[in-house]
matplotlib code that plots the C-alpha trace (Angstrom):
import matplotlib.pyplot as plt

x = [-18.1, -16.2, -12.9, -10.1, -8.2, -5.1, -1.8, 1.5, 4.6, 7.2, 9.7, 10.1, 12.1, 10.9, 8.8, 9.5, 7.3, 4.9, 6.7, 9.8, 6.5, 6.1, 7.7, 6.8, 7.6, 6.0, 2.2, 2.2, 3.3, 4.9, 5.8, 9.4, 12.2, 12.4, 8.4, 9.3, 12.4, 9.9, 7.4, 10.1, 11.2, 7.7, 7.6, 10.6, 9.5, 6.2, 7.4, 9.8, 7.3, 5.2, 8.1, 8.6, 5.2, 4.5, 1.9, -0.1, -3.0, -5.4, -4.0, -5.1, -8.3, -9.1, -8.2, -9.9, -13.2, -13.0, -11.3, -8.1, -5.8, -2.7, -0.4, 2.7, 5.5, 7.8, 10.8, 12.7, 16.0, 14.8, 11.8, 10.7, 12.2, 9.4, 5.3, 4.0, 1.3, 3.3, 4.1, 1.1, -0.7, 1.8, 3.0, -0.8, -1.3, 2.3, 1.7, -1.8, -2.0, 1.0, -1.5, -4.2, -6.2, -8.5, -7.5, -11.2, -11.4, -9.4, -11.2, -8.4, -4.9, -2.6, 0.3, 2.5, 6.0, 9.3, 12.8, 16.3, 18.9, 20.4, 18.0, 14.9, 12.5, 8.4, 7.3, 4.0, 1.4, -1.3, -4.2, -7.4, -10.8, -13.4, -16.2, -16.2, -19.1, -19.6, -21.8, -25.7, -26.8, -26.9, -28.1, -25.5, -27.5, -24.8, -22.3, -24.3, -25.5]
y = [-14.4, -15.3, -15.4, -13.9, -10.7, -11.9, -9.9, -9.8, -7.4, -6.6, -3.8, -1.6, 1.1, 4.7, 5.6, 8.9, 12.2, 13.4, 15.8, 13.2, 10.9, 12.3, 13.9, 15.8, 14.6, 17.4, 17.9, 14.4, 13.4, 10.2, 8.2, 9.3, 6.6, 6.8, 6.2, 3.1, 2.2, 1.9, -0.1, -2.8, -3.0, -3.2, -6.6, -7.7, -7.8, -9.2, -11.9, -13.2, -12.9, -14.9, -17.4, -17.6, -18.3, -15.1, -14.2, -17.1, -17.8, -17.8, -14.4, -13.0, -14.7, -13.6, -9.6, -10.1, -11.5, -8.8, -5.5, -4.1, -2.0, -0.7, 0.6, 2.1, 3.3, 5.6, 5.8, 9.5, 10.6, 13.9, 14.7, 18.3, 17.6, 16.0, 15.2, 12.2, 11.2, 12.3, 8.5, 6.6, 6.6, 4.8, 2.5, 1.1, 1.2, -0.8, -3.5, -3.9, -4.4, -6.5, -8.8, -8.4, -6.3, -3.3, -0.6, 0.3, -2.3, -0.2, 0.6, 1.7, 3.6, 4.3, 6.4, 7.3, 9.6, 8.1, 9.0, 6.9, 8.9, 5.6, 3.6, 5.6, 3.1, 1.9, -0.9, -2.0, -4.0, -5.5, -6.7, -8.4, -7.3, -10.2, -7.8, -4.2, -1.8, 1.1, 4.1, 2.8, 6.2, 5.1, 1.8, 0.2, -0.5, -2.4, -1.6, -0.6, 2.1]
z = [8.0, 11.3, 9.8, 12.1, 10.8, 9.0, 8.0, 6.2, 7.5, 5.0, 4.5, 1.5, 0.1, 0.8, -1.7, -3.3, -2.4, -5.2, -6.5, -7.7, -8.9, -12.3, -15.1, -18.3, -21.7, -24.0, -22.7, -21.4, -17.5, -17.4, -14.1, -13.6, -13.4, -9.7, -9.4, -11.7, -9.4, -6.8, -8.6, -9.6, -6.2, -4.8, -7.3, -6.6, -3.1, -3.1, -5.8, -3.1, -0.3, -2.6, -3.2, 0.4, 1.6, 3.7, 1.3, 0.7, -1.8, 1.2, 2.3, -1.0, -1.5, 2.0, 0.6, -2.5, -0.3, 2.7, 3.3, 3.3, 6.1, 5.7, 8.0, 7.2, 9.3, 7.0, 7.6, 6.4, 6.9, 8.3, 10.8, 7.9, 4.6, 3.6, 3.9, 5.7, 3.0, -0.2, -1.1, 0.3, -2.6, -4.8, -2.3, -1.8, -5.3, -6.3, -3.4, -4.1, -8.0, -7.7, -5.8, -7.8, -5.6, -6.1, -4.0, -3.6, -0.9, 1.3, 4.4, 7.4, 6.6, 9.3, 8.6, 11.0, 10.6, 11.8, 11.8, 11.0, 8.9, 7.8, 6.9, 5.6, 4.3, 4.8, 6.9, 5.9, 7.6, 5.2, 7.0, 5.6, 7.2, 7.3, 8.1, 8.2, 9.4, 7.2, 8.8, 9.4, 8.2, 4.4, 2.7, 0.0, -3.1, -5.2, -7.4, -10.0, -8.1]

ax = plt.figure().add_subplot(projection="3d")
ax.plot(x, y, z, "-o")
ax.set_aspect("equal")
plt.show()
């Protein structure tokens, strides 16, 4: 495959840290309504990305064929209050199953910690890999393996 790299940028709220991601509702933990806040928003968004054409059919085909990155500059309102990682994981999964997309095809994460009081938020950079080399120390059998 020869294909070029390909990638969407988009902004998103902040997503909240894992300790505001779930609540208990007897023995159970739920997503909490802010998690869910997120998630709609993260729909919203990528529906209208969709609508407008900056994430095309190709761009998704291309994920579902290659690899993913992700890059993500967050946004917080203060430089200690909170972890740099703590929302990664729902943020990659929201925007990816909203696309269709198994987040096992993520090969590269970049995360980097930013500050603006004002405006705390994500910006994302979704990038489909063509090809990607995985270590030549260990032969892939399949998926069945």
């Amino acid at each position: 495959m020869t294909d070029a790299i390909q990638t969407v940028r988009f902004s998103l709220p902040l997503p909240p840290s894992i300790n505001r991601q779930y609540a208990r509702v007897g023995n159970r933990r739920v997503l909490s309504k802010e998690a869910k806040s997120f998630k709609k928003a993260v729909k919203l968004r990528i529906h209208k990305l969709r609508v407008d054409d900056k994430i095309t059919d190709a761009f998704i085909a291309a994920l579902k064929a290659g690899w993913v990155g992700i890059f993500m500059d967050m946004y917080f309102a203060s430089p200690l209050k909170r972890d740099l990682d703590g929302g990664l994981k729902i943020a990659q999964d929201a925007i990816l199953s909203e696309l269709g997309i198994n987040d096992n095809r993520v090969v590269d994460i970049h995360l980097v910690k930013r500050i603006d009081p004002l405006n705390p938020r994500v910006e994302i950079e979704l990038e489909a890999i063509p090809e990607w080399e995985f270590s030549e120390s260990y032969a892939f059998l399949g998926d069945d393996a």
